[in-house]
C-alpha positions in Angstrom: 0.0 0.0 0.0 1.2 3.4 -0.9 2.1 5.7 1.9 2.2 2.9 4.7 5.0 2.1 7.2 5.7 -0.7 9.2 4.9 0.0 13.0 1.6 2.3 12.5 -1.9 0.8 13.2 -4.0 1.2 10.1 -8.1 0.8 10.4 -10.0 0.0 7.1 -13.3 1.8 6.5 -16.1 0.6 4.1 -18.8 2.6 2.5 -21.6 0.7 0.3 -22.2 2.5 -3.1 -25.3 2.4 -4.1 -26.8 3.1 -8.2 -25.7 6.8 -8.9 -23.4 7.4 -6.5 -20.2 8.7 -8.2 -16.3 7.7 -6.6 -14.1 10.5 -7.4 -10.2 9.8 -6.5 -7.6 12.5 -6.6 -4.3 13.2 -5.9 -2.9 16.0 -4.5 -2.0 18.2 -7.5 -5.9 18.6 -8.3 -6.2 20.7 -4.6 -3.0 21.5 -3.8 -1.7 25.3 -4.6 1.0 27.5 -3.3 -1.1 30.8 -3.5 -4.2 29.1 -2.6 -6.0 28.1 0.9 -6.2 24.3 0.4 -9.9 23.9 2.5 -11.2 26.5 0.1 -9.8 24.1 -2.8 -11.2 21.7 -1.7 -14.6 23.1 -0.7 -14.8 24.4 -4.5 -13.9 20.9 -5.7 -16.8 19.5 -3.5 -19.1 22.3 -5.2 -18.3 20.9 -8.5 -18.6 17.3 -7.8 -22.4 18.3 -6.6 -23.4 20.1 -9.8 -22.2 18.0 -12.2 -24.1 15.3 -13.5 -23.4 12.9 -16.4 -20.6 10.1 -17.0 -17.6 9.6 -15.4 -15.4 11.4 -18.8 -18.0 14.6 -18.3 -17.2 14.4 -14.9 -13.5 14.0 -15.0 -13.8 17.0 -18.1 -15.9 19.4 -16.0 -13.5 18.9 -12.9 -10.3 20.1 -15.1 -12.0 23.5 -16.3 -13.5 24.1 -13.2 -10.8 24.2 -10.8 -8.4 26.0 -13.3 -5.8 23.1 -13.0 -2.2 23.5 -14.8 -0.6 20.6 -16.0 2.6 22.7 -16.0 2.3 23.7 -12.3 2.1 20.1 -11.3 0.8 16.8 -12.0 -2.5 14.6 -10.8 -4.1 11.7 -11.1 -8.4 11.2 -11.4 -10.5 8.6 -11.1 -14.0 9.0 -11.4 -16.8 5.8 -11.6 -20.5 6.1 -11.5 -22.8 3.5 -9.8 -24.8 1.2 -12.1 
């Protein structure tokens, strides 16, 4: 597992989907910005992940205008899958 270490105690949480939910995964160059207060990054993120509707690509499309993201600033990884 990325990011673990030998010697920490690590709990697992589950969280049943159910038909339309929508899993979003991020890394940290989506939020993260050197000028920017990273709650209110993520707080706008939120907002968009509530107003957008559609497939996962519209999703994934919608996120990356929205949040004004620069591929040249840094780099980040998305997943996005929608809930039969």
């Amino acid at each position: 597992m990325l990011g673990a270490f030998s010697g920490f105690d690590y709990s697992t949480l589950s969280t049943r989907l159910v038909s339309g939910d929508l899993l979003f995964l991020y890394t940290d160059g989506l939020v993260e910005r050197r000028d920017a207060d990273l709650d209110k990054r993520i707080e706008r993120l939120t907002t968009i992940l509530r107003d957008t509707a559609g497939d996962p690509d519209a999703v994934l499309d919608e996120v990356l205008d929205r949040m004004d993201f620069d591929r040249a600033a840094d780099d980040t990884t998305l997943f996005a899958l929608r809930v039969d």
